[in-house]
C-alpha positions in Angstrom: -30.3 -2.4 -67.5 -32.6 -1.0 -70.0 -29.5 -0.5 -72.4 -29.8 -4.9 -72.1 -33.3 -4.7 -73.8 -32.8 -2.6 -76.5 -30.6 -5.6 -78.9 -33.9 -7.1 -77.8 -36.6 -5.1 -78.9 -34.4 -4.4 -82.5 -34.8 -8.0 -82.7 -38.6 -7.9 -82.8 -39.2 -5.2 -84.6 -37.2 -6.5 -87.2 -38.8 -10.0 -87.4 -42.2 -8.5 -87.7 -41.6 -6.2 -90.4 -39.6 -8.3 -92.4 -42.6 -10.8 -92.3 -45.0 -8.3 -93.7 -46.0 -8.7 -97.5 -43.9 -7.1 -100.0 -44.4 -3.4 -100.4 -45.7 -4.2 -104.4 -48.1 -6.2 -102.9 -49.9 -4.3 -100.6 -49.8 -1.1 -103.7 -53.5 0.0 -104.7 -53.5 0.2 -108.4 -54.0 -3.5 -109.1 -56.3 -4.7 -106.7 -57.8 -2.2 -104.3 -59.7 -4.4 -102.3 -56.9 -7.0 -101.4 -54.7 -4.0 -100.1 -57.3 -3.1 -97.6 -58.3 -6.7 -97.1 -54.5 -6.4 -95.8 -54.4 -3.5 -93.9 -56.0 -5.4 -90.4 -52.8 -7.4 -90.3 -50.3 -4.9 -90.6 -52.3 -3.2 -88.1 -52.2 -5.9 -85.6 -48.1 -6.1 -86.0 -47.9 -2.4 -85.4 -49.9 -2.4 -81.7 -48.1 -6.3 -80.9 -44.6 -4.1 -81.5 -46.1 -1.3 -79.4 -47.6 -3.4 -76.7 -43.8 -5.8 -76.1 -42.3 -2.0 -76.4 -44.5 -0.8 -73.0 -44.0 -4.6 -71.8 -39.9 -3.9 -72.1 -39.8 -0.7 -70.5 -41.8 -1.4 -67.3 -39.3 -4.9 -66.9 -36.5 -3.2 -67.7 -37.5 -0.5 -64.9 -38.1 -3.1 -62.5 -35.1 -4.7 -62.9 -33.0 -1.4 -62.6 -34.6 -0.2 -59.6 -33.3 -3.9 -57.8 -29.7 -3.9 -59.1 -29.7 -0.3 -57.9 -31.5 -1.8 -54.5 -29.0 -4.5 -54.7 -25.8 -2.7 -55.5 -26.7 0.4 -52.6 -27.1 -2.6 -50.3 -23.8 -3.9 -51.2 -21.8 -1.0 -51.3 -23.3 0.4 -47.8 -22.0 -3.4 -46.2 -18.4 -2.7 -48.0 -18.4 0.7 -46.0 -19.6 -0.9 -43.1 -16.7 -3.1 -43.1 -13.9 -0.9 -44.3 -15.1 1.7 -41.5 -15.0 -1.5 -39.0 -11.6 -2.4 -40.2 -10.4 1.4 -39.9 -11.4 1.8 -36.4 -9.7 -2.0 -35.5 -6.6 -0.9 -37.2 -6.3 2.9 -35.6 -7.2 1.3 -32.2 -4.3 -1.2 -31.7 -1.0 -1.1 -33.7 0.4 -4.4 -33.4 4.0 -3.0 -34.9 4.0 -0.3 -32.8 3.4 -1.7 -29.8 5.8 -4.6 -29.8 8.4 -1.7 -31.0 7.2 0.2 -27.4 7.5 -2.9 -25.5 11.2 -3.4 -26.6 11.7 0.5 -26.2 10.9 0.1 -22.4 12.9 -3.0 -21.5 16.1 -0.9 -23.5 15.2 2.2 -21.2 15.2 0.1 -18.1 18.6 -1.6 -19.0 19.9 2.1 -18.8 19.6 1.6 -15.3 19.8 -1.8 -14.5 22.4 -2.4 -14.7 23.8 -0.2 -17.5 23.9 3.4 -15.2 24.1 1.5 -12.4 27.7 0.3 -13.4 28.5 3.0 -15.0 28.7 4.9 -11.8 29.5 2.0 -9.8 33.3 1.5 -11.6 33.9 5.5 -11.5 33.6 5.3 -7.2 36.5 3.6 -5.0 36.1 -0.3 -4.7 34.6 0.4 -0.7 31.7 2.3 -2.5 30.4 -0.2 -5.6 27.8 -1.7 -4.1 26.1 1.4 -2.4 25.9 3.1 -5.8 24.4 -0.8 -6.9 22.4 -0.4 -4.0 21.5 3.3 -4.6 20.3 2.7 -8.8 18.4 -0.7 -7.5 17.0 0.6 -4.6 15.4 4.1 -6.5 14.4 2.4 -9.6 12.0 0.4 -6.9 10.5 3.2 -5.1 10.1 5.5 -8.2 8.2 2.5 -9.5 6.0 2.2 -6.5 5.4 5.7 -6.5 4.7 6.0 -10.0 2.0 3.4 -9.9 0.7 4.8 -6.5 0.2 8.7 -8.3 3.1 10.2 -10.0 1.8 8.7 -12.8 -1.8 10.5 -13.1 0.2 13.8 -11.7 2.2 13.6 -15.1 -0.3 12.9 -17.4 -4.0 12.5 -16.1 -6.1 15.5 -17.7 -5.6 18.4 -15.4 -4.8 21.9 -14.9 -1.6 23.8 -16.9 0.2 22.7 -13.7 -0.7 19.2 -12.8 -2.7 16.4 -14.1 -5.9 15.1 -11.9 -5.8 12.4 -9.7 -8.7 10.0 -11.2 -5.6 7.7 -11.8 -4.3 7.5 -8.3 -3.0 3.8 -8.4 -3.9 3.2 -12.1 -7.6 3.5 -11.3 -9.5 3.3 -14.5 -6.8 1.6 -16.1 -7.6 -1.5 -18.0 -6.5 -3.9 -20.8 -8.5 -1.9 -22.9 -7.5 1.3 -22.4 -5.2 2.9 -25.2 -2.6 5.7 -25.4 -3.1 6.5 -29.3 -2.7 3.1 -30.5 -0.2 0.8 -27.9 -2.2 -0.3 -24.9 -2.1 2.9 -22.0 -0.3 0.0 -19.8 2.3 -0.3 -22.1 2.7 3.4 -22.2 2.5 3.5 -18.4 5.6 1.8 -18.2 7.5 2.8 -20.8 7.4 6.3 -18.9 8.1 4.4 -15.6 11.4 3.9 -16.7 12.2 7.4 -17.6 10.9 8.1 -13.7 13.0 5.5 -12.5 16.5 6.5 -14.5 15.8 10.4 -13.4 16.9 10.2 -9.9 19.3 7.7 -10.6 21.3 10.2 -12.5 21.4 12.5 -9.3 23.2 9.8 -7.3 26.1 10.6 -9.3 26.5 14.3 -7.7 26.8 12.7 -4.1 28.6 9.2 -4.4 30.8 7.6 -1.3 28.9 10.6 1.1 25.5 10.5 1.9 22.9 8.7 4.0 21.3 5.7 2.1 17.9 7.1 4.3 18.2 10.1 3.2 18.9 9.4 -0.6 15.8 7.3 0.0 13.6 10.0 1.0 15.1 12.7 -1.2 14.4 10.7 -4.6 10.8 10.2 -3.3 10.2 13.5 -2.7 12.0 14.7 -5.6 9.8 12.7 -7.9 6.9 14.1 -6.0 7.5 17.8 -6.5 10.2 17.8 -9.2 9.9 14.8 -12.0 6.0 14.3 -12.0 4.7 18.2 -12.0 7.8 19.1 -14.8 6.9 15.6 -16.9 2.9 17.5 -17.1 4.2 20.7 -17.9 6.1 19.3 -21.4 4.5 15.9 -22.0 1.1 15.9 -20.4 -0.8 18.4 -21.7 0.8 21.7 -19.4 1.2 25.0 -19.8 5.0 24.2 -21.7 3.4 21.9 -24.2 1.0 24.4 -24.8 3.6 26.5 -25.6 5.0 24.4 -28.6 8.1 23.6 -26.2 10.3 21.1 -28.1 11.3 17.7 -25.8 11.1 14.7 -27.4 12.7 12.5 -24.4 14.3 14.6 -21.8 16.5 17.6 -22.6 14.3 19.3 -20.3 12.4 17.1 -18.1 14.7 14.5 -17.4 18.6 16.0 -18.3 17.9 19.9 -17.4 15.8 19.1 -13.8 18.5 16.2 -12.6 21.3 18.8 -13.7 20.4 21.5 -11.5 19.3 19.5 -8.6 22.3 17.5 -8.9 24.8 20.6 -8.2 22.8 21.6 -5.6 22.9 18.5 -3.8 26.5 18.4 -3.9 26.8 22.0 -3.0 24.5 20.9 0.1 26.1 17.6 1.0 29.7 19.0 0.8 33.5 17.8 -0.8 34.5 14.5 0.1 37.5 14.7 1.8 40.8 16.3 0.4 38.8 17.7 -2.4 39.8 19.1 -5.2 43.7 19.0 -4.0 43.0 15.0 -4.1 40.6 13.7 -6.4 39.9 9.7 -6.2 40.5 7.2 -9.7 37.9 5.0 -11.0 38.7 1.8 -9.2 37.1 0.1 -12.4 37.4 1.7 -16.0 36.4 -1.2 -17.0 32.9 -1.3 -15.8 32.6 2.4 -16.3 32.9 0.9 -20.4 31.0 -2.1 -19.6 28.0 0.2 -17.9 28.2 2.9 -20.9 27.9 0.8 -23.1 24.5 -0.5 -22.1 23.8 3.3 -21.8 24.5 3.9 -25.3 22.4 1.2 -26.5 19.1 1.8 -24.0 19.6 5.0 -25.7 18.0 4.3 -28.7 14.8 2.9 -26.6 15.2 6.5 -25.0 15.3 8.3 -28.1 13.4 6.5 -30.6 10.9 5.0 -28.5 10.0 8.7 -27.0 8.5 8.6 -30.9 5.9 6.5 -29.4 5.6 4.8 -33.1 7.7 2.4 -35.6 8.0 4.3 -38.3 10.7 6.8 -40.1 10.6 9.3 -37.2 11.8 6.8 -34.9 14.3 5.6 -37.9 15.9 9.3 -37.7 15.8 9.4 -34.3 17.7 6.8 -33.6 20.3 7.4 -36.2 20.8 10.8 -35.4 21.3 9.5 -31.6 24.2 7.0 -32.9 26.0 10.1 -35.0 25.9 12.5 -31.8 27.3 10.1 -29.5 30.3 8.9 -32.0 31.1 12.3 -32.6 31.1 13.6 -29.0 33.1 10.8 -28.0 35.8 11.4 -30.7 35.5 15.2 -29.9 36.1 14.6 -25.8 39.1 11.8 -27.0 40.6 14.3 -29.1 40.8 17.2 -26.2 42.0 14.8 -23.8 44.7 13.6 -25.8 45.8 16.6 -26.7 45.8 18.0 -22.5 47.3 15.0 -21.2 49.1 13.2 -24.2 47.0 9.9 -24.1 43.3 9.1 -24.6 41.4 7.2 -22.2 39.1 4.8 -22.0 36.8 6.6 -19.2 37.0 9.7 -21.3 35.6 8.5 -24.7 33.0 6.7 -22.8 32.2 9.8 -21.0 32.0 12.2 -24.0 29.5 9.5 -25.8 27.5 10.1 -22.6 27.4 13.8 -23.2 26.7 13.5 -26.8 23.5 11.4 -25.9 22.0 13.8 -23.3 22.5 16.9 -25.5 20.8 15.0 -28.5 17.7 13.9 -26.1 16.0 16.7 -26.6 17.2 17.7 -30.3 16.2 13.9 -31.9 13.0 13.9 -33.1 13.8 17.4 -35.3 17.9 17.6 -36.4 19.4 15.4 -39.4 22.6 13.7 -39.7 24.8 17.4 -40.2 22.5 18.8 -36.8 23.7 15.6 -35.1 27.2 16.3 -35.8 27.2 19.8 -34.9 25.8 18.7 -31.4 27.8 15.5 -30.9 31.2 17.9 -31.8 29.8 21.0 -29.2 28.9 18.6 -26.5 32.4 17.1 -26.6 33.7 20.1 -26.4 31.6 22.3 -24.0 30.8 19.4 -21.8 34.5 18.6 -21.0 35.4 22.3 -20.1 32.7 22.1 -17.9 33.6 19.4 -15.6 36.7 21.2 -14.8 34.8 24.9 -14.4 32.3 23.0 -12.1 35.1 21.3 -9.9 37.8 24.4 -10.2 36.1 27.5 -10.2 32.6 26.6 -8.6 34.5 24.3 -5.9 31.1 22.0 -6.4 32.0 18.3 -6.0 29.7 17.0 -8.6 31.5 13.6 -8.0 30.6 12.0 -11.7 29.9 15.5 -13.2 26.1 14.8 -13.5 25.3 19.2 -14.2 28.2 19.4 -16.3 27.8 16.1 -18.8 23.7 15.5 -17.9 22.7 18.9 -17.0 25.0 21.1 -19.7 23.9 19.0 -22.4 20.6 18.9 -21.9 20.0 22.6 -21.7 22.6 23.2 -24.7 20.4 20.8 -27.0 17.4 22.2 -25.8 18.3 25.4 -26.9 20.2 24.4 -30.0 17.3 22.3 -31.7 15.8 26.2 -32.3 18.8 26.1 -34.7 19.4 22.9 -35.8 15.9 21.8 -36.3 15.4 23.9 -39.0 15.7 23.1 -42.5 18.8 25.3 -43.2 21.1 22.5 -41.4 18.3 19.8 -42.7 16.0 19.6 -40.0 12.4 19.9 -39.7 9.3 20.7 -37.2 11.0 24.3 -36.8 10.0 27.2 -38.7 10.4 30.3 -37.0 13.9 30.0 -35.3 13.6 33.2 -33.1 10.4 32.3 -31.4 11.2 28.9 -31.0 14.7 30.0 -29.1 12.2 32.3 -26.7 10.4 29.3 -26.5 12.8 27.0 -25.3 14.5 29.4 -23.0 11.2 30.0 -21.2 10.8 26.6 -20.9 14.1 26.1 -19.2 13.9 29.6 -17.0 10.8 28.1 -15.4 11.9 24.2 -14.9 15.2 25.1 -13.8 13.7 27.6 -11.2 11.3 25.2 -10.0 13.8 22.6 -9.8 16.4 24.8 -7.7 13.6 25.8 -5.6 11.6 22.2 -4.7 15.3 20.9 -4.2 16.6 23.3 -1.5 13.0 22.6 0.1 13.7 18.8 -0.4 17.5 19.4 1.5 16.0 21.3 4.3 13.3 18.4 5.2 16.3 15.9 4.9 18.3 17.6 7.7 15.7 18.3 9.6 14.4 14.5 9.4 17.4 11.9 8.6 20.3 14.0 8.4 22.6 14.4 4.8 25.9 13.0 5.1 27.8 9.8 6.6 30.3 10.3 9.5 34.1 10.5 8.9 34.8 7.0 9.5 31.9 5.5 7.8 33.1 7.8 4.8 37.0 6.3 4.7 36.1 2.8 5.5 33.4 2.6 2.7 29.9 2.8 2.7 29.5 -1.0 1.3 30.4 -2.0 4.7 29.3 1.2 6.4 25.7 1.1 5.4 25.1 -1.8 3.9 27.2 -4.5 5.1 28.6 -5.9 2.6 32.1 -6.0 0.5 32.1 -6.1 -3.3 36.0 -7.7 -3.7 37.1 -10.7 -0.7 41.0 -10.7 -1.7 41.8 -13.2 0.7 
């Protein structure tokens, strides 16, 4: 501001000098008493110049100090807003969270109907609807249950081993509450469905066989002592996560825990009858491609949503999701063709399911050439496995549920210590060593815990509702048997 004055006070200066009496004029020699006749004048110039100098100075220093006033004032109110804009943006995503919303309704589709008929056209036309019933009738009481407590278990703050129960049927939970920035109800359900599709895969192991009671209670307690304490230990803040465990949506807590429990069960329940001399055909193959399909495509809710965000990460993820299942189901095509001299349909369809669940865990860290080097080992290792599981382990894993769900889950769990680095163009793993030990600790202990809480789970069962369907109720069908009901009137 005082730079404003100074054109100003050139101005006056100027005007007053220039006005003065030539300099010849006001020269002694002449007439000595006009020049100091004069002097009074020039004098009174000189202290008007110095007087609108001081006059200047103190304005101009007013006027400064109240743009300064002014501009402080203005600048702390742009702060103020920018701050207030900051915190609206960081509390609620609006992209995100319609992105979440659509992730959970493609992770429920998984299961209703897309597992549901999956399974459904791989059992004998007596059996469809139980294994409807069976998907239906768990995703319900997993959602109860998970609204009721499994869901503060999992991910209340807690101990290394379990959350808290200040949650126990959503207590505390409002509109406003958030889960980084999507509402916490949103986020509540999105992992509902992961609760709900987790059991469901078990029902696989024990298809055409077992007590719709007892599946009932098994899934619930399973939940209880399996899903919710595991589902802490990697995503809510346990001792695993602590760890730096990698798990972006399952590998371990959904794939790796239904796997082992799944063999078990079978183990427990027993062969259906005439196995493995007489092994039954899918009574619908189409179905089994109708149902996969919708797996396939829930997927990328599974995958990419377990990004929690719409952004690149969840671009890659889902990408890298699409490459391992292509290529798994080429791989397990390939190998069939080559065994038996034709490809089939339920084939392909189950090598894309094996390429999913070993990518699970391995999405959020491999690129493209990591998600073809899973999609072409899961393809392989997965299909020799079904056939170890049935032949040499004499398990009847009916739909193969350790050997596709529980195999590749634990191989991409391990293998995103190698394929998440940036040697095969991954990223989020550094140190390849310590993050094997890492993962394998992670999968000693869950697999443990799972055997363990499943044997106790089989044993209350027995005791309580019994495991298994009588011989007649097993040959006639348990659509009729249990529930009632036929799937197919030919008449």
């Amino acid at each position: 501001m005082l730079r404003i004055q100074i054109p100003a006070l050139h101005h006056f200066i100027h005007k007053n000098l220039d006005a003065r009496p030539p300099l010849q004029m006001l020269s002694p020699p002449h007439d000595t008493v006009s020049y100091y006749q004069q002097q009074p004048t020039l004098m009174k110039k000189l202290l008007s110049i110095v007087s609108f100098l001081t006059l200047i100075c103190a304005s101009g220093t007013l006027i400064a100090e109240e743009a300064i006033a002014e501009q402080t004032t203005d600048s702390v109110a742009a702060v103020a807003e920018t701050a207030e804009a900051i915190v609206e943006t960081t509390a609620l995503s609006a992209g995100n969270t319609a992105w979440m919303l659509t992730a959970t309704v493609l992770v429920l589709f998984m299961t209703l109907p897309g597992l549901a008929l999956f399974y459904g056209g791989l059992v004998r036309a007596q059996n469809f609807l139980s294994v409807l019933m069976h998907c239906f009738a768990i995703a319900c009481l997993a959602s109860v249950l998970w609204v009721a407590g499994l869901y503060s278990i999992a991910f209340a703050d807690g101990c290394a081993w379990a959350g808290g129960l200040e949650h126990l049927g959503l207590k505390g939970i409002t509109t406003a509450s958030m889960a980084g920035d999507i509402p916490e109800t949103v986020f509540i359900m999105f992992q509902m469905t992961f609760a709900i599709i987790t059991p469901g895969l078990i029902v696989g192991a024990f298809v055409e066989r077992m007590k719709f009671t007892a599946i009932l209670l098994f899934s619930g307690l399973w939940l209880i002592l399996v899903y919710a304490p595991v589902t802490h230990w990697v995503w809510g803040g346990g001792w695993l996560m602590e760890r730096g465990t990698i798990d972006l949506a399952g590998g371990i807590v959904v794939h790796a825990t239904a796997g082992i429990s799944a063999l078990l069960l079978a183990k427990f329940v027993g062969p259906r009858d005439g196995f493995p001399k007489k092994l039954h055909v899918p009574h619908s193959p189409g179905l089994v491609m109708v149902g996969a399909s919708m797996l396939w495509v829930g997927w990328f809710g599974f995958n990419a949503g377990s990004q929690l965000a719409a952004n690149e990460a969840a671009g890659m993820t889902m990408l890298v999701t699409h490459i391992s299942a292509a290529v798994a189901s080429l791989t397990w095509m390939t190998i069939e063709w080559i065994k038996t001299g034709k490809p089939g349909l339920v084939g392909i369809v189950t090598g894309m399911v094996a390429g999913l669940a070993t990518i699970t865990p391995a999405s959020g860290n491999v690129g493209p050439l990591g998600a073809i080097l899973l999609g072409f080992l899961a393809g392989c290792v997965c299909y020799f496995m079904c056939g170890f599981v049935k032949a040499k382990l004499k398990i009847d894993d009916t739909l193969d549920v350790f050997a596709v769900h529980g195999v590749g889950g634990i191989m991409g769990t391990l293998l995103v210590a190698v394929f998440g680095t940036a040697a095969f163009g991954g990223s989020g793993v550094d140190d390849m060593v310590g993050q094997l030990t890492t993962q394998v600790i992670a999968l000693a202990a869950v697999i443990a815990w799972s055997a363990v809480a499943t044997v106790i789970i089989v044993v209350i069962c027995k005791i309580t509702t019994g495991l298994r369907v009588s011989s007649e109720d097993e040959i006639s069908g348990l659509d009729s048997a249990e529930h009632g009901e036929t799937a197919y009137h030919l008449e």
